[in-house]
N, C-alpha and C positions, 0 to 999 in steps of 0.2 A: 462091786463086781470084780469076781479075780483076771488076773493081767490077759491068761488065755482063753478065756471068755468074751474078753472086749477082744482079742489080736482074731479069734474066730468067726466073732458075729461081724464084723468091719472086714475082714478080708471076703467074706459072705457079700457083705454090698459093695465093697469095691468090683467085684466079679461080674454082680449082675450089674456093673453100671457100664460093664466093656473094659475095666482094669486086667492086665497079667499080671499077678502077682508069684509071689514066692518066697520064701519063710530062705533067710540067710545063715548060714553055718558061723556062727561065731566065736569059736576056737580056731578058727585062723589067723584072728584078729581080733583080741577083746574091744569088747567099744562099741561096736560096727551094729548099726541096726537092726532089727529083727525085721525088718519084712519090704521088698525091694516093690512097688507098684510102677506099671507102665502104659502109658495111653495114649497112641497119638505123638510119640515123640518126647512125651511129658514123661521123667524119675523121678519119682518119690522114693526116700528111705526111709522108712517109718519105725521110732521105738514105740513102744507100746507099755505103759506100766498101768499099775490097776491105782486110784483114786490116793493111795495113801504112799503109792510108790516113789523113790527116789531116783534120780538120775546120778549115776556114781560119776565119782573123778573120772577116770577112763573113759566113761560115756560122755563126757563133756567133751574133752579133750577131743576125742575123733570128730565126736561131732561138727566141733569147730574148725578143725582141720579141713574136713570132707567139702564145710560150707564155704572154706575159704578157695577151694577148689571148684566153686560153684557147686556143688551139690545142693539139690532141695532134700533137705530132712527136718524130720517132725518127730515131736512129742506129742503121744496122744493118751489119754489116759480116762476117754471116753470112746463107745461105739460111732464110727466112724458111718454115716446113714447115707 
């Protein structure tokens, strides 16, 4: 399943489950996750790649930075139900 297919049908059920989401600009900051979810006080950053997808340098990097910050962020590379 390609990447925007999973980031479509999962932001689809985050929504009906009561998530705000929103798809992030990421030429402000390479790295930075695609897609911010909120519910209840709960953030999630969420990347999205599709089954055969990589996580690059840059996207580690932030990611671990973000997390050291307390940030929740995910890899997902399945629909999110």
């Amino acid at each position: 399943m390609k990447e925007s297919t999973i980031q479509k049908k999962s932001r689809d059920n985050l929504h009906r489950d009561g998530w705000y989401t929103f798809k992030i600009d990421s030429r402000a900051h390479k790295g930075i996750p695609d897609v911010c979810a909120i519910k209840n006080g709960t953030v999630r950053f969420i990347e999205f790649k599709a089954k055969d997808g990589t996580v690059s340098e840059i996207q580690k990097a932030t990611h671990l930075l973000m997390r050291l910050h307390g940030a929740n962020v995910e890899v997902i590379s399945e629909v999110i139900e």
